[in-house]
Every structure is written in C-alpha cells, then in structure tokens.
Backbone bond lengths (Angstrom), bond angles and torsions (degrees), N, CA, C in turn:
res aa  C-N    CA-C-N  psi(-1)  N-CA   C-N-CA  omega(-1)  CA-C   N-CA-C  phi
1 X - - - 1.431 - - 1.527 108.58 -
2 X 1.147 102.48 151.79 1.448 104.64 -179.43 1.465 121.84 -153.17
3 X 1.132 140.57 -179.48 1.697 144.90 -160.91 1.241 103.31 -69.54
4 X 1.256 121.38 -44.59 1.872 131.97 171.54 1.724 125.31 -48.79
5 X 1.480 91.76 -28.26 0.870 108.62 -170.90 1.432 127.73 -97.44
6 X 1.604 118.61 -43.96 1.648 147.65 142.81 1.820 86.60 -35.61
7 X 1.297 138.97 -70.57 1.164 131.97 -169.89 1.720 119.82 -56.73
8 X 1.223 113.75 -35.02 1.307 105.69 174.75 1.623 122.98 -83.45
9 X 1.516 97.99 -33.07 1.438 112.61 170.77 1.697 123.23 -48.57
10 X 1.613 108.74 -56.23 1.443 123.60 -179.09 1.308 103.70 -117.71
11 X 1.132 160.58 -28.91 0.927 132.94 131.84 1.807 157.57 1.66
12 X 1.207 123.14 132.99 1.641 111.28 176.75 1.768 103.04 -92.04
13 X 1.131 119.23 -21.34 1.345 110.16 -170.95 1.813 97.55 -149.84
14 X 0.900 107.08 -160.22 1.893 117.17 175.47 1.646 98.92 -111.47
15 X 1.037 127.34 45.36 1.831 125.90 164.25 1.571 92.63 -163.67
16 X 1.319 136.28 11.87 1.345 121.79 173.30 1.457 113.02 -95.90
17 X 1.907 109.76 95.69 1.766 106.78 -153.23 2.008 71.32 -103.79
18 X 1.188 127.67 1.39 1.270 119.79 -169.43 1.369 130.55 -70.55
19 X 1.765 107.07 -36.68 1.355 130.25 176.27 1.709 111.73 -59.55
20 X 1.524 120.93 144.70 1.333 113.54 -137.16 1.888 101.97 -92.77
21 X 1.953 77.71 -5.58 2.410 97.18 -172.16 1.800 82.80 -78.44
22 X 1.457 105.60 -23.24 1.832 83.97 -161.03 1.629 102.41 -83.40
23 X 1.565 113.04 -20.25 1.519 105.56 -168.00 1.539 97.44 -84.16
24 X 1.419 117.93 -35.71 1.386 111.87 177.41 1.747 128.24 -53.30
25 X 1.832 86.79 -41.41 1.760 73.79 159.59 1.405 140.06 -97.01
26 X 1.564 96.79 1.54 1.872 106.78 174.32 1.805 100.86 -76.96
27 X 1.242 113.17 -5.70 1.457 120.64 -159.49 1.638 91.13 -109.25
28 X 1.320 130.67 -22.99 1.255 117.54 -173.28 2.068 113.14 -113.01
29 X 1.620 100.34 -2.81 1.059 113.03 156.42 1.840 128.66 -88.98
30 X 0.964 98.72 -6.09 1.701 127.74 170.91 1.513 102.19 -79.59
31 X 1.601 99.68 -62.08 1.751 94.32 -169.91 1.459 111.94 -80.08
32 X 1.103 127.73 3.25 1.374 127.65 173.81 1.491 100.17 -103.92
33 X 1.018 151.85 -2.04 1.506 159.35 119.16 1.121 102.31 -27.11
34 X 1.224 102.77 -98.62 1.857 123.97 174.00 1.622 112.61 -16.92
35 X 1.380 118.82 -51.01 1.578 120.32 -167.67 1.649 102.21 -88.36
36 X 1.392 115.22 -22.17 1.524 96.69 168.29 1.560 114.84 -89.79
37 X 1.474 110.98 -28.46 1.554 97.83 163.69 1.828 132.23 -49.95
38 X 1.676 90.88 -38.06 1.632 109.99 171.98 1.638 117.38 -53.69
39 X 1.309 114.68 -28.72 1.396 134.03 173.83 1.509 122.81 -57.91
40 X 1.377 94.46 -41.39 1.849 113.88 -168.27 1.776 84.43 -86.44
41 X 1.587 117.31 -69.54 1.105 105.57 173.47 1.513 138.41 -134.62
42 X 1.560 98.37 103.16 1.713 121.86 -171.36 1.409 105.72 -30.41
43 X 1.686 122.27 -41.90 1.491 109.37 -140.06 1.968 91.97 -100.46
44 X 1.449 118.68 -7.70 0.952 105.27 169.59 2.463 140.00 -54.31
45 X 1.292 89.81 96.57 1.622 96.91 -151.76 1.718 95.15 -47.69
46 X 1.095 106.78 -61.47 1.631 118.56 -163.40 1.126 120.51 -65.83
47 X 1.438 124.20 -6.19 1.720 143.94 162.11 1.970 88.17 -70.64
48 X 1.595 97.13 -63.55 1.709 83.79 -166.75 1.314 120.87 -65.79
49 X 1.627 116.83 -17.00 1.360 99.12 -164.43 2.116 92.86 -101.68
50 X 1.507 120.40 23.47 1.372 117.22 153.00 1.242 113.79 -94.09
51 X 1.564 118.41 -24.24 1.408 135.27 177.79 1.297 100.15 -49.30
52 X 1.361 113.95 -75.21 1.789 130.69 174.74 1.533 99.38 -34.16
53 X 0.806 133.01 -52.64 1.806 134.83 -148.08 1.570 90.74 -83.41
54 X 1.295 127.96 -58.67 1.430 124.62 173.45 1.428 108.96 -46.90
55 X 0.916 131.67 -65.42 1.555 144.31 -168.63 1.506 104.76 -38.14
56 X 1.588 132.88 -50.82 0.668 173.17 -108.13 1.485 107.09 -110.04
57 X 1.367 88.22 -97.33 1.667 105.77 160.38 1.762 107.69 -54.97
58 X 1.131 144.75 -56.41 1.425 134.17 160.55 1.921 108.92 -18.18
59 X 1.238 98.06 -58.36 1.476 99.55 -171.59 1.419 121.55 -59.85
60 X 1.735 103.62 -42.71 1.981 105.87 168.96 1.376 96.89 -62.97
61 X 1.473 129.36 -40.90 1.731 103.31 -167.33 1.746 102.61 -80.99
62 X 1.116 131.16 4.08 1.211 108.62 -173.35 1.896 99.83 -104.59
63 X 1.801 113.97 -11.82 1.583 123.33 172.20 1.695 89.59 -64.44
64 X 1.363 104.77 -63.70 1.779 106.16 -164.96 1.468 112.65 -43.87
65 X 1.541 101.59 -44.10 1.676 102.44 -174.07 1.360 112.71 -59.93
66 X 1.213 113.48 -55.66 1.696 120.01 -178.43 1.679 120.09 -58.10
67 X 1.368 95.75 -12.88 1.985 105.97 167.67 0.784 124.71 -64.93
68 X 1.680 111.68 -42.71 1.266 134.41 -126.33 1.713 94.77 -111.06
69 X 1.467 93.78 -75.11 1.585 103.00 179.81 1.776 96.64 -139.61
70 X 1.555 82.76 139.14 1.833 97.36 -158.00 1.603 95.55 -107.28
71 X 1.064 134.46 -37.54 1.617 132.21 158.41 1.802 99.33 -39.52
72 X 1.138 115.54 -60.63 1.718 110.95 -153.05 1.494 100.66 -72.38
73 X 1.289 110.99 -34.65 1.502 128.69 163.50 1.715 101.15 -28.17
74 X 1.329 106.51 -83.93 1.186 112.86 -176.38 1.540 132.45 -51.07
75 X 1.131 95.62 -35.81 1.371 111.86 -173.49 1.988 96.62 -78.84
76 X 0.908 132.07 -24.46 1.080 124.33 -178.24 1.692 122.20 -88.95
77 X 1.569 106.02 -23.18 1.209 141.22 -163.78 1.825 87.88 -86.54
78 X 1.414 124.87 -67.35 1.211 122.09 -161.19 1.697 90.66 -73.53
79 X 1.278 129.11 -39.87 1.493 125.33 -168.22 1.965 124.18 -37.57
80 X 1.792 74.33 -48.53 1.723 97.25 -164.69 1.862 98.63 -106.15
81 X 1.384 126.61 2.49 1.747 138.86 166.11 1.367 84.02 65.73
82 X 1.485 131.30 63.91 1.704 143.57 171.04 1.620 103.99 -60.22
83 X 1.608 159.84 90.47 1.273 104.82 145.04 1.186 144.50 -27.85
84 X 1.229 143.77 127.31 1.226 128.65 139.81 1.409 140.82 -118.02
C-alpha cells in the first residue's frame, strides 16, 4: 500500500491530504515504517519517541472520526485492521 493509494481510497480527489480517513491512513503508513525501522534499530530513542507522537495523534483522529461519521469510521478501521 502506498500514499497513491490511501488518496484514492479515502480521499475526494488526489490533493485532499485534509480529510481525517486520509490523515489516519498517511498516519498509519508512517507508523508501520517507523515500527519496522524500530526493529533494525531498538535503541534508536527519537524514532520511538516520533513513533509515540504518531500513535497518538492517530488515536484523536480516529475519536473524531467515529463522532463524526461512524460508517467511515468503520470502513477505515476494518481497511487498515485499526484496534480500537
């Protein structure tokens, strides 16, 4: 999967990085970056503590989403296998 793709999926157009399905999954293709880099190297601090900060912010946009609109919620949640 890739950014092209998160954009056409949730997205309204290919420049709409605004919508909260598109930041959630530009935000969950980051942290799955992030956690295999963390793999190669554990002791790197400032990888984990951006790791944390993504995670984070993922989680308020995924409270807002499920407020807001509870279909897209889902649909974004089962897309990308979200706990929540």
């Amino acid at each position: 999967m890739d950014k092209e793709q998160v954009l056409k999926t949730f997205g309204k157009d290919t420049n709409d990085f605004g919508a909260s399905s598109v930041q959630i999954g530009l935000l969950t293709l980051k942290i799955k970056s992030l956690t295999e880099h963390l793999k190669i190297h554990p002791k790197d601090i400032s990888t984990q503590r951006g790791l944390k900060r993504k995670v984070e912010l993922r989680k308020k946009l995924i409270k807002y989403l499920k407020a807001k609109n509870l279909d897209l919620f889902h649909k974004v949640v089962d897309f990308f296998k979200i706990r929540h």
